[in-house]
KERORO-593134 format. One record per residue (C-alpha): y, z, x; residue number from 1. Coordinates in steps of 0.02 Angstrom, whole numbers, plus 50000, padded with zeros to 5 digits. Each point is the difference from the previous one (the first is absolute). Example, Ala and Ser with C-alpha at 12.3 -4.5 7.8 and 13.67 -1.06 7.14 Angstrom:
<tortors>
v: 49775; w: 50390; u: 50615; n: 1
v: 50172; w: 49967; u: 50069; n: 2
</tortors>
This chain:
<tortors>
v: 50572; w: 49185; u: 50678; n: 1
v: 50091; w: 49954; u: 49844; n: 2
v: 49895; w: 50135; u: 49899; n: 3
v: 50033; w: 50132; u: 50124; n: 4
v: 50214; w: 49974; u: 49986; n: 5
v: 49972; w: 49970; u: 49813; n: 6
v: 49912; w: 50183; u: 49982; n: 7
v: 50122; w: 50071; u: 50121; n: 8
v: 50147; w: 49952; u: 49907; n: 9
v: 49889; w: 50047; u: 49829; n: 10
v: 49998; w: 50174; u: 50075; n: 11
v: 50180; w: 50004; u: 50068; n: 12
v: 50058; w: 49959; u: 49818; n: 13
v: 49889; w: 50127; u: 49915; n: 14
v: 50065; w: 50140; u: 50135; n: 15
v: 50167; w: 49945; u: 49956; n: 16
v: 49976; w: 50012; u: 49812; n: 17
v: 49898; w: 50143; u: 49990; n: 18
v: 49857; w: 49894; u: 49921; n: 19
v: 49828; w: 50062; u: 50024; n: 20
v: 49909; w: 49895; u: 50171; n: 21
v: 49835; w: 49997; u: 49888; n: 22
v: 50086; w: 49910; u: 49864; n: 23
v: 50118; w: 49871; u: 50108; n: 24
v: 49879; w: 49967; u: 50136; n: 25
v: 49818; w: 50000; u: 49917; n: 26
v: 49921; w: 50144; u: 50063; n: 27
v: 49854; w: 50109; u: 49941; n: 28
v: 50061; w: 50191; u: 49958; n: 29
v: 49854; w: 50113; u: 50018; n: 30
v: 49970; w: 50190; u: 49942; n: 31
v: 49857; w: 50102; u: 50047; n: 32
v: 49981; w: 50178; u: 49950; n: 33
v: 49870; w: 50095; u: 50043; n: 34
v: 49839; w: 49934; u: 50069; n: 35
v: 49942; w: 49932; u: 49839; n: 36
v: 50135; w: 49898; u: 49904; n: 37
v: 50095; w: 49836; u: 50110; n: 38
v: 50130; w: 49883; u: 49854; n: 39
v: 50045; w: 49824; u: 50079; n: 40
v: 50147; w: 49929; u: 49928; n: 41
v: 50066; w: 49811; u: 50020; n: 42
v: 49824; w: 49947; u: 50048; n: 43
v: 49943; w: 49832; u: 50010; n: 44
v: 49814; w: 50006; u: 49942; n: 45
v: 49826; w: 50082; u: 50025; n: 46
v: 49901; w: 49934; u: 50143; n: 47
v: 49861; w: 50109; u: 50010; n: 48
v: 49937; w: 50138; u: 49871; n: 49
v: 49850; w: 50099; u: 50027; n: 50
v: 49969; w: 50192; u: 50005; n: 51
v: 50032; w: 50013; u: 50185; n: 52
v: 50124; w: 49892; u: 50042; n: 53
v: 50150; w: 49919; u: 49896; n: 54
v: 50127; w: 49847; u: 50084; n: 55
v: 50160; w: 49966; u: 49934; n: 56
v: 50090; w: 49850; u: 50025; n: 57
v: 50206; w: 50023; u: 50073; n: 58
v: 50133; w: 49898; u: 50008; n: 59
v: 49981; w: 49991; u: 50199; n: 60
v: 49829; w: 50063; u: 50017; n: 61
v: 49866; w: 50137; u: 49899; n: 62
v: 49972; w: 50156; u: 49988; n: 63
v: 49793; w: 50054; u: 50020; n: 64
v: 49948; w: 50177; u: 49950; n: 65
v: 49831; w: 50090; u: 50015; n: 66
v: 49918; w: 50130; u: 49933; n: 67
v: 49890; w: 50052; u: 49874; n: 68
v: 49965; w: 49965; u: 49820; n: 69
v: 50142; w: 49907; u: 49996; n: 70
v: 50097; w: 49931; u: 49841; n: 71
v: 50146; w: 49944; u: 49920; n: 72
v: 50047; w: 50096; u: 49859; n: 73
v: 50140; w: 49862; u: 49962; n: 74
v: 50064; w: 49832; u: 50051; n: 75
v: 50127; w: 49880; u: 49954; n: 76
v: 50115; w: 49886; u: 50067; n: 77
v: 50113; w: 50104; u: 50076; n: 78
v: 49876; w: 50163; u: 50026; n: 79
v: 49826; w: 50023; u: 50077; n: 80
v: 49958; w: 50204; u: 49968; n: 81
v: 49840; w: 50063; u: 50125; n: 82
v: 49917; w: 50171; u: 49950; n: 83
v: 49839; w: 50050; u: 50131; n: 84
v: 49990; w: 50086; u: 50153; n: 85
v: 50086; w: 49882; u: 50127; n: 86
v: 49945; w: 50006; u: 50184; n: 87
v: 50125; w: 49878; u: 50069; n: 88
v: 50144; w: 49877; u: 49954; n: 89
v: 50042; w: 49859; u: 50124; n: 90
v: 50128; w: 49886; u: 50003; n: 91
v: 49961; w: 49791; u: 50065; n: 92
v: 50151; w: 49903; u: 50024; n: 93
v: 49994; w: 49811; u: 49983; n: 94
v: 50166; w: 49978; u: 50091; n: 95
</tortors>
């Protein structure tokens, strides 16, 4: 309960400041263009790399994507880059 009024007034005060919610309340911010070419940013870790699938750890959950011939072209602590042909992308939420 207390993390659910904490993030509410986390994302009150960013509304009210302008401030951007991925900053102020943790979140992942992810691009895709095209079929081919997915950037993760504010990532918390690789949990599963392979040619068909890759898992991404989130602040509240992951992000799994599948396709094929799969790879990151770059990754840091703030950015995972995915080039291949991607299938799917799913979203598990731990909360």
């Amino acid at each position: 309960m207390a993390a659910a009024k904490k993030r509410s007034w986390r994302r009150s005060l960013s509304d009210l400041l302008g401030l951007p919610k991925e900053v102020t309340l943790d979140l992942a911010r992810i691009s895709i263009t095209g079929h081919d070419h997915l950037t993760v940013e504010n990532h918390k870790g690789i949990l599963e790399y392979g040619p068909e699938r890759i898992r991404i750890g989130l602040a509240d959950g992951e992000i799994i994507i599948d396709g094929n011939d799969l790879h990151l072209t770059a990754l840091c602590r703030e950015e995972a880059v995915i080039h291949g042909p991607i299938r799917s992308i799913r979203f598990l939420m731990t909360a």
